[in-house]
Wavefront OBJ file of the C-alpha trace (Angstrom):
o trace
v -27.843 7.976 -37.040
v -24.887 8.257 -34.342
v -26.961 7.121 -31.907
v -28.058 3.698 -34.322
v -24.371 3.263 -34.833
v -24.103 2.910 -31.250
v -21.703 6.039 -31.275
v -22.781 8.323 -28.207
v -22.435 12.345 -28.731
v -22.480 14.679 -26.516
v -24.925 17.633 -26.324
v -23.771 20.947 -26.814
v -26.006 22.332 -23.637
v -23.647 19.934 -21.683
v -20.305 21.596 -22.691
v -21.931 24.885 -22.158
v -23.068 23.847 -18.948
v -19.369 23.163 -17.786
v -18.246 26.085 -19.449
v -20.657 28.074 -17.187
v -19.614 25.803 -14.181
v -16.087 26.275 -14.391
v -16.334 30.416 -15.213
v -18.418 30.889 -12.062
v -16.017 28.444 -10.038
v -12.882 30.199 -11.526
v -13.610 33.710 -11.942
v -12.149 35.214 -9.685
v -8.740 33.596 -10.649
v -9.668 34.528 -14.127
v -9.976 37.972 -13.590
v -7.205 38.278 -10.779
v -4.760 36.681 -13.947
v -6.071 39.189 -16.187
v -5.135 42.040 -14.161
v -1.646 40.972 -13.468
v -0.862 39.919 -17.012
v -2.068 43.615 -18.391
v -0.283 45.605 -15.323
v 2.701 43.548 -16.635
v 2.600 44.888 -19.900
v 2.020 48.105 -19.089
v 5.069 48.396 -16.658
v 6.828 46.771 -19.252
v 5.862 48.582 -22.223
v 6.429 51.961 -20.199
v 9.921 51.043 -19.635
v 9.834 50.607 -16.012
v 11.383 47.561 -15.742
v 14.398 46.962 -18.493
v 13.006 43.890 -20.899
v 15.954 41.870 -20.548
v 15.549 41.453 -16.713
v 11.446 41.122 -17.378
v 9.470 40.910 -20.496
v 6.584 41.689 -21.946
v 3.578 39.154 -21.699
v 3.395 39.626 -24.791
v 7.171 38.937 -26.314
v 7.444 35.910 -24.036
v 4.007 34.787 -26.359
v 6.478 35.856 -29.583
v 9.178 33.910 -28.412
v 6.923 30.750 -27.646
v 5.373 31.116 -30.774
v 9.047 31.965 -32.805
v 10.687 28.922 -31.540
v 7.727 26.545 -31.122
v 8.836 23.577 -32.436
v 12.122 23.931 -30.166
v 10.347 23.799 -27.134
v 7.877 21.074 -28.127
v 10.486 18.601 -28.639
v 11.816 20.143 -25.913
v 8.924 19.362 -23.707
v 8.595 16.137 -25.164
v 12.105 14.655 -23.684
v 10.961 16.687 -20.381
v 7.784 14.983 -20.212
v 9.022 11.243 -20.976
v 11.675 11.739 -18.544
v 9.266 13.349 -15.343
v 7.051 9.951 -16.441
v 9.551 7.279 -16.281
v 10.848 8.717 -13.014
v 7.515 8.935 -11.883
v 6.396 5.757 -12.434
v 9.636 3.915 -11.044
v 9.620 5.797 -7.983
v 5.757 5.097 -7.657
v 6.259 1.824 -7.801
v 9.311 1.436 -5.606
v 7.953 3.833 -3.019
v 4.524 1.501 -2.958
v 6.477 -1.989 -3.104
v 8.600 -0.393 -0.154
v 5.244 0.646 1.715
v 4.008 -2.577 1.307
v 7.029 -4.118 2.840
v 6.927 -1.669 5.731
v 3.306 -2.695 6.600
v 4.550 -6.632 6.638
v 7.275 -6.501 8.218
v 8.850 -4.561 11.181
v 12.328 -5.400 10.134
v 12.062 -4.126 6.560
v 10.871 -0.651 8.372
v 13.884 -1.034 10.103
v 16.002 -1.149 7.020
v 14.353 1.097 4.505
v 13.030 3.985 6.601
v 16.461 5.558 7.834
v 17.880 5.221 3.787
v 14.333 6.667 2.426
v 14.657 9.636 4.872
v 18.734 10.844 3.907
v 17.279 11.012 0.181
v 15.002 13.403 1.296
v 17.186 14.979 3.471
v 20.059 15.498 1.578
v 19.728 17.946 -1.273
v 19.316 16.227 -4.664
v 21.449 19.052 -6.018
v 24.598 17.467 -3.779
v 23.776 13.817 -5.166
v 22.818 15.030 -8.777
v 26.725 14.762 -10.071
v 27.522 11.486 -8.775
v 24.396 9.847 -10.777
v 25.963 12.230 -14.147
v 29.325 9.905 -12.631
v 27.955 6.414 -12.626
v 25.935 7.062 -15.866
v 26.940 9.786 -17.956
v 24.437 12.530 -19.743
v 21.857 10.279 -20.731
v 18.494 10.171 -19.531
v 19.226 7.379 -16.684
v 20.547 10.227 -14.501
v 16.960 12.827 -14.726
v 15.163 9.160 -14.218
v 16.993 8.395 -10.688
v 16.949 11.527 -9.461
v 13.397 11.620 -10.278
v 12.969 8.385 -8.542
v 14.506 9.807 -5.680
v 12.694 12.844 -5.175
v 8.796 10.687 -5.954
v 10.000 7.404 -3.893
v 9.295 9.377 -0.098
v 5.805 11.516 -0.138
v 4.413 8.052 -2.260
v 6.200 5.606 0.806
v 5.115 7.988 3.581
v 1.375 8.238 2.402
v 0.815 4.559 1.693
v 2.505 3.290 5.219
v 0.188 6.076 6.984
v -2.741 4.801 5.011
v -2.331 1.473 5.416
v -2.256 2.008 9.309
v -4.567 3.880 9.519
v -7.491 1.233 9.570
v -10.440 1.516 11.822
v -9.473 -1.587 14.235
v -12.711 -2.379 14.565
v -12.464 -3.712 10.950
v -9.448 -5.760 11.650
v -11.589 -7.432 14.693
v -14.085 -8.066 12.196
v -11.601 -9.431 9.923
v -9.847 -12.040 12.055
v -13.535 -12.950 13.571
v -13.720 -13.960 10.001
v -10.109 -16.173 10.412
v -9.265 -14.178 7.680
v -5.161 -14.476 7.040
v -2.944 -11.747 6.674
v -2.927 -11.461 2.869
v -6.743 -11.104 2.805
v -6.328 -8.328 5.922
v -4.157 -6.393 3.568
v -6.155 -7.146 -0.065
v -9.452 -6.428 1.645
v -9.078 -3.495 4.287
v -5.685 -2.286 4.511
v -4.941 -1.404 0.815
v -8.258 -0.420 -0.061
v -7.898 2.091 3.013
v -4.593 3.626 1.426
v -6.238 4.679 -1.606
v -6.842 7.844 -0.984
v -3.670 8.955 0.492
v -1.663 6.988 -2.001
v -3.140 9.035 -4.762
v -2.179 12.236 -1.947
v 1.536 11.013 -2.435
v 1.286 10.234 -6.163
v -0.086 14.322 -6.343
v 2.827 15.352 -4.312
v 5.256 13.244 -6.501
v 4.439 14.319 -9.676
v 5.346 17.731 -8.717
v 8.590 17.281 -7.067
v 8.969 14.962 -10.950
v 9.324 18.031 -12.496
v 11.747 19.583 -10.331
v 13.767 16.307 -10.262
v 14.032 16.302 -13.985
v 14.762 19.720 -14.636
v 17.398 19.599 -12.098
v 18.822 16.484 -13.863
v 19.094 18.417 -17.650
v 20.605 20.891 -15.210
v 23.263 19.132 -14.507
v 23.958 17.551 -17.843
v 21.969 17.691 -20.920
v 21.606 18.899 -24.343
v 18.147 18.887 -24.802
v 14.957 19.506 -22.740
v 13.559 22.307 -20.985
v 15.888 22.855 -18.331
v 18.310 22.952 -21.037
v 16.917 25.307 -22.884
v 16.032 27.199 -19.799
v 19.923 27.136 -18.754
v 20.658 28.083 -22.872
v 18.368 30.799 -22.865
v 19.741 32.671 -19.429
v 23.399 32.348 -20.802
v 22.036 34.092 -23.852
v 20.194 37.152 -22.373
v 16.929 35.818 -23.770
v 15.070 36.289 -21.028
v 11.307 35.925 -23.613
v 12.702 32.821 -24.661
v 13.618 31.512 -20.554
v 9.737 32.962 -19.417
v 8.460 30.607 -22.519
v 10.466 27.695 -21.522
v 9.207 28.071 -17.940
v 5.646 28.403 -19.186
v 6.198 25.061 -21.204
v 6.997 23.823 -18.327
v 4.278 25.460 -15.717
v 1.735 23.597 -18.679
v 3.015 20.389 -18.373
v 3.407 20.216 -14.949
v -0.207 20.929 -14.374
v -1.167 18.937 -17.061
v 0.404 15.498 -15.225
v -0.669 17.097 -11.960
v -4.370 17.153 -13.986
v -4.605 13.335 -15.099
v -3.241 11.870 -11.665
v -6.179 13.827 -10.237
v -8.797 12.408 -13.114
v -6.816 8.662 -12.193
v -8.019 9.581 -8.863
v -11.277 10.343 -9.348
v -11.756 7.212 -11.590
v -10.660 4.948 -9.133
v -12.436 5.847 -5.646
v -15.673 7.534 -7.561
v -18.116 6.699 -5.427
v -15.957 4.872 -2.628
v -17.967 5.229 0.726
v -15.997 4.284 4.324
v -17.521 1.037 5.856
v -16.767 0.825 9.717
v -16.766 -2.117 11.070
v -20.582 -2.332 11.962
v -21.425 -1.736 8.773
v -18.992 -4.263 7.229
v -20.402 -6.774 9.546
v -23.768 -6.573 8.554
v -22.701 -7.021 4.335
v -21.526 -9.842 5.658
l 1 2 3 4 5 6 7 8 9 10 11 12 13 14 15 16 17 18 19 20 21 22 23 24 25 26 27 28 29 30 31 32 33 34 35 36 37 38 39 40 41 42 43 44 45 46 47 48 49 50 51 52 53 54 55 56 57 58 59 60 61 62 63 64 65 66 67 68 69 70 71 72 73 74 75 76 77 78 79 80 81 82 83 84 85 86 87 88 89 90 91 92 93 94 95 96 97 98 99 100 101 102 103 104 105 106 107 108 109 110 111 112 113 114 115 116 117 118 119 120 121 122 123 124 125 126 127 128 129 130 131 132 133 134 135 136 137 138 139 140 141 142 143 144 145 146 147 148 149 150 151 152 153 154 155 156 157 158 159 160 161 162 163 164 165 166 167 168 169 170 171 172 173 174 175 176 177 178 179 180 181 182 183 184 185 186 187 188 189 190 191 192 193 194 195 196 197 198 199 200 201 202 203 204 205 206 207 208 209 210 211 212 213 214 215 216 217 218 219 220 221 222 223 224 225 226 227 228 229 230 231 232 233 234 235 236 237 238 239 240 241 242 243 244 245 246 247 248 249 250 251 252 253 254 255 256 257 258 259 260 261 262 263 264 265 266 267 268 269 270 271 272 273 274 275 276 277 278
């Protein structure tokens, strides 16, 4: 009957198929977390270690669970701010790469700025953005932006260059202009390695936005991870952190499935081969 109504199910010998996949891939990081997670109780229930300097596994699971709703909103403002940051800086750092790749003087202008953001440490640059505008969530968005803008700019300029020049021959054999050069071979080329600087960015988006509640912020989980070390609560900091650990590999998980989606199946032409499609 699903199948009649055109809805397509899937077999439960396929989900136990990846189950078995990913258990003999991942074993050996299952089993290695295993083993540190029950030596970690047992030094901590023995006393070893004081619990307010380092908890129990399984307090820092009671504290999640105590103040769960907390640190789902929590991770909700996180989450929308690492995204919007994200995105921006993806988009600027591309745009910018673009440029770059166009147009020698534009390198000229935007490299030297790009590389002082990088250089200079967001945590020195963090209170002027809290300055210019206030506690919202326009601050955690720039520096965000900041800290995604560079690995995404660097990766698409090396990608972009990086073309096999017998493809450009091929392409102005063709009298093919310099917008079709760039739509056809040199974007298409930067694929990969702009999804290598979108990986790299969404990581450093985390630390960007926590840095930003940081700095100013009543909500989110660097707030509540600031909150929760003033306090003592050391279960309650571990489950913020572990909030956080989720949802960064999470967004780290769907730019990888992005990737996946859009160069499945994307063979390298060289320029012999391209010749002979054509």
């Amino acid at each position: 009957m699903a199948t009649e109504l055109g809805v397509h199910t899937v077999k439960p010998s396929a989900w136990m198929d990846r189950a078995r996949w990913l258990l003999k891939r991942y074993w050996v990081t299952m089993v290695s977390l295993i083993a540190v997670l029950g030596l970690w109780e047992l030094v901590t229930q023995a006393r070893l270690v004081p619990r307010f300097l380092l908890p129990s596994p399984s307090s820092i699971l009671a504290a999640g669970i105590q103040f769960r709703e907390v640190l789902v909103a929590d991770a909700g403002v996180t989450t929308g701010e690492i995204l919007l940051g994200f995105v921006a800086g993806s988009l600027v750092g591309l745009l910018l790469a673009i440029g770059i790749v166009f147009s020698r003087m534009i390198e000229q202008i935007v490299y030297p700025p790009a590389i002082i953001t990088q250089v200079v440490p967001k945590l020195a640059v963090a209170p002027l953005f809290v300055v210019w505008f206030g506690v919202g969530v326009t601050p955690k968005v720039m520096i965000t932006l900041l800290i995604c803008l560079f690995p995404v700019l660097v990766n698409a300029v090396v990608g972009m260059r990086a073309v096999d020049p017998r493809m450009l021959d091929l392409m102005h054999s063709v009298d093919a202009g310099r917008w079709q050069i760039f739509t056809k071979v040199e974007f298409p080329n930067a694929t990969p390695h702009v999804f290598a600087g979108l990986k790299v960015g969404i990581t450093l988006a985390v630390v960007g936005a926590i840095v930003g509640e940081w700095l100013g912020s009543n909500i989110g989980l660097g707030y509540r991870i600031l909150a929760a070390d003033s306090a003592l609560r050391t279960d309650l900091l571990f489950a913020a952190i572990l909030v956080l650990s989720v949802v960064g590999v999470a967004l780290f998980g769907l730019v990888a499935l992005a990737e996946r989606l859009v160069i499945r199946g994307a063979q390298p032409i060289d320029g012999a081969a391209a010749k002979g499609n054509l």
